[in-house]
Phi, psi and omega in degrees: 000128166311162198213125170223070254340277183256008187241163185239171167247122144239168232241101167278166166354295179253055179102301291205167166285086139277176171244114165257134195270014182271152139336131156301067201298107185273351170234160176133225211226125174256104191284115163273005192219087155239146169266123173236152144217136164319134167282008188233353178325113181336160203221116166272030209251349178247344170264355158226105166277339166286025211215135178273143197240179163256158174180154181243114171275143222240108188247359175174171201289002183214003175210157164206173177263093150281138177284171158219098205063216179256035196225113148317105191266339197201088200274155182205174215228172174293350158296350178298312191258333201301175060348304180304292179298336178294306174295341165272317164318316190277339182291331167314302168319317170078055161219140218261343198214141148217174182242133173298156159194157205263160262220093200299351175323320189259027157283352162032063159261343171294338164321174140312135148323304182295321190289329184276338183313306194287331189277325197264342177277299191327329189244032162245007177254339177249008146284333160297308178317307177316275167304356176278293188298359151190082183280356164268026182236308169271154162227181174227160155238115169290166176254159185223151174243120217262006168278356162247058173348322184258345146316321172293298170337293190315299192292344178300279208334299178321312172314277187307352178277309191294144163262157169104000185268155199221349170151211189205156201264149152222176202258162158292352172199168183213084194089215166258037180251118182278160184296348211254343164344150130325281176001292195288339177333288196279349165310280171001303187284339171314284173309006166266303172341303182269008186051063193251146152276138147262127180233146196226114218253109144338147189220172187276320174244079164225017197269133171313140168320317217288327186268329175268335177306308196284354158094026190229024163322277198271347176290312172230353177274312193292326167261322174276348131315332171297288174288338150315293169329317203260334187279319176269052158237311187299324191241029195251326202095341182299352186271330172283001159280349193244006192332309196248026170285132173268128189237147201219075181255123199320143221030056158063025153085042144053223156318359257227271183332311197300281188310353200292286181347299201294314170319318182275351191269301175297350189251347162279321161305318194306352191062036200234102219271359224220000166246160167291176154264175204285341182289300158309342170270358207264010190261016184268343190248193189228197151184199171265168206256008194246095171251358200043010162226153187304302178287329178302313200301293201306319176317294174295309165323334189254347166289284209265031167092158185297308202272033160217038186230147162214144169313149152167152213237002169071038221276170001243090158250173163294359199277339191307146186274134167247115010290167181317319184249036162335143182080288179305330204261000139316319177325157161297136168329286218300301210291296196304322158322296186307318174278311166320287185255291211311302179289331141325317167305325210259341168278293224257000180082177172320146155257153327307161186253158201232032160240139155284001166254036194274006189253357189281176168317321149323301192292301173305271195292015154276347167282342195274303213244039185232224206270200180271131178336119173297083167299124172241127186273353158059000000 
C-alpha cells in the first residue's frame, strides 16, 4: 500500500486507486456495536401507507429528526450519517474499525414484507457505500427483513456478497415469533453457511407498557428483553439446532449473566434429562462489552467465555460509555486485547484491513479454513 502523505491508496473492487484520507490506524479498538442511517433514507410512507416507516427530517446542516410514522422519534446529528465526523471521533477516541448496524427503530417487523425489503436494502446499500469510501475503517451488519425468512435469507446472502459486511443485526423477537421459532432455523443455518455474525439488539417497541410507564425502557427493559430473547434460545433446544450459528447479543447478553443460575436451577427441577445445562449451552454465544459496570461485564466474560465478548460502545448515541472504553480498559492485559480485537481477528483476520475486497467470501473462508491468522494485539 502506497503513502501520500497522510491519505493511503487502496485497491477497489474494480481496479481503480481510492484514497482514503484518514490515517491507517494499526491499532486500536474494533467497535462491534455501532449505529448508522443515511440522511436520504428512502421514504416508504406512500407506496406502503399502511405501515408505520422510519424517515429523516433534515432540521439544520448538521442534525436531523428521526421519524417513526408521523411521530418523532429520536433527534440526531451527523454522526449517524457523516464519515468524516465518525474518523474524527474514532481517531480521537483511538478506534481503528467500527462496524455499522442499522438504527433497530428500522427493523419494521410488523410491517410489509415487501416493504421491510426495500428498506433493508436501501440501507445496505448505503453502508456499503460507507465502506467503499473507507474500508480499512468501516465494516457492516446488515439489515434483513426477517418477518419473511426467506427473504431475510435472500439479502443476508446479498450482504455477505458485499465486501466489507461482517453478518447482520436483528431484533429479539419477530413479530411475535421468539428467535428460538422453527421458522428461523434456517436463516440461522445460512448464517453459519456465509460465517455471518448475527448480532441481536433490542429494539423499544417490543418493551412492555409496564416497564416504559415507570421510565425503565433502557435500564431494565431493554436486558431483560435481551435475556428472555436468550433464554428461550437456550432452553427451547434452537441452539442445539443451531450449534454453529455465531449470535452475538448485544449489552454484554442483556440480563442473561444475572439469570444463569437460576436457569440452570430450573432445568433441575424441571428434571430434563434430555438438555444440557443452560449454562454450558449459553457459551455457544457471544456478546458485547456495554454493560457499564466492572462486575457485569467480567459476569458476562465467565457466561459466554474469554474468546466470545467483543467491544462495543453503542457509538454515536447517549448510552455511549464515556470514556469510550470505560470498564473494558480495566480488564486483565490478556482478556482486554481479546475484547479490543483479537477475538474478532481470529474470525476475520488482521485488523484494520488494508484491502477493500478483504472481507469477500473468498477472503472468509481462506481465513476459516487456511493457515493461521496474523494477529496485532494493539
Amino acid at each position: 500500500m502506497a503513502t501520500v502523505g497522510k491519505a493511503h491508496l487502496l485497491c477497489t473492487t474494480h481496479g481503480a486507486m481510492a484514497i482514503d484520507a484518514h490515517p491507517f490506524v494499526r491499532k486500536g479498538l474494533v467497535d462491534v456495536h455501532t449505529h448508522a442511517i443515511d440522511d436520504g433514507l428512502v421514504d416508504l410512507r406512500q407506496a406502503h401507507p399502511h405501515d408505520r416507516w422510519p424517515s429523516i427530517e433534515r432540521t439544520g446542516d448538521t442534525e436531523a429528526m428521526l421519524m417513526f410514522g408521523d411521530a418523532p422519534y429520536r433527534r440526531i446529528d451527523h454522526r449517524c450519517w457523516s464519515p468524516d465526523a465518525r474518523l474524527s471521533d474514532m481517531d480521537r477516541d483511538g478506534v481503528a474499525v467500527q462496524v455499522l448496524s442499522p438504527i433497530p427503530v428500522t427493523f419494521c417487523y410488523q410491517a410489509s414484507a415487501a416493504g421491510a425489503a426495500e428498506l433493508a436494502s436501501a440501507q445496505n446499500e448505503f453502508f456499503a457505500r460507507m465502506v467503499r469510501g473507507h474500508p480499512t475503517r468501516f465494516a457492516a451488519l446488515g439489515a434483513v427483513p426477517l418477518q419473511d425468512p426467506d427473504r431475510g435469507v435472500d439479502e443476508m446472502r446479498r450482504c455477505m456478497r458485499t465486501p466489507g459486511f461482517l453478518g447482520v443485526e436483528i431484533g429479539t423477537q419477530i413479530r411475535d415469533s421468539e428467535l428460538a421459532d422453527p421458522s428461523l432455523d434456517r436463516f440461522f443455518a445460512v448464517a453459519h453457511e456465509l460465517e455471518a455474525l448475527v448480532l441481536v439488539h433490542p429494539s423499544d417497541q417490543n418493551l412492555s407498557n409496564r416497564l416504559t410507564g415507570l421510565g425503565l425502557g433502557f435500564g431494565a427493559g431493554m436486558p431483560i428483553d435481551t435475556a428472555v430473547a436468550a433464554a428461550a434460545l437456550i432452553t427451547g433446544g434452537a441452539l442445539s439446532r443451531r450449534p454453529a450459528a455465531r449470535i452475538c447479543l448485544a449489552h454484554g447478553g442483556g440480563a442473561l449473566p444475572a439469570l444463569i443460575g437460576r436457569l440452570d436451577k430450573g432445568a433441575v427441577i424441571a428434571r430434563d434429562a434430555t438438555s444440557d445445562v443452560p449454562r454450558r449451552i449459553a457459551g455457544q454465544l457471544w456478546c458485547d462489552s456495554l454493560t457499564y459496570d466492572h462486575h457485569a461485564l467480567l459476569s458476562a466474560v465467565a457466561v459466554f467465555g474469554r474468546d466470545h465478548v467483543v467491544f462495543g460502545s453503542d457509538y454515536p448515541f447517549p448510552a455511549m460509555p464515556e470514556p469510550i472504553d470505560d470498564i473494558v480498559a480495566d480488564l486483565p492485559t490478556d482478556l482486554r486485547r481479546k475484547v479490543y480485537r483479537t477475538n474478532m481477528e481470529k474470525i476475520y483476520g488482521a485488523l484494520p484491513w488494508s484491502r477493500s475486497d478483504a472481507l469477500s467470501a473468498a477472503g472468509r473462508h481462506g481465513r476459516a479454513h487456511g493457515g493461521p491468522v496474523a494477529l496485532d494485539a494493539g
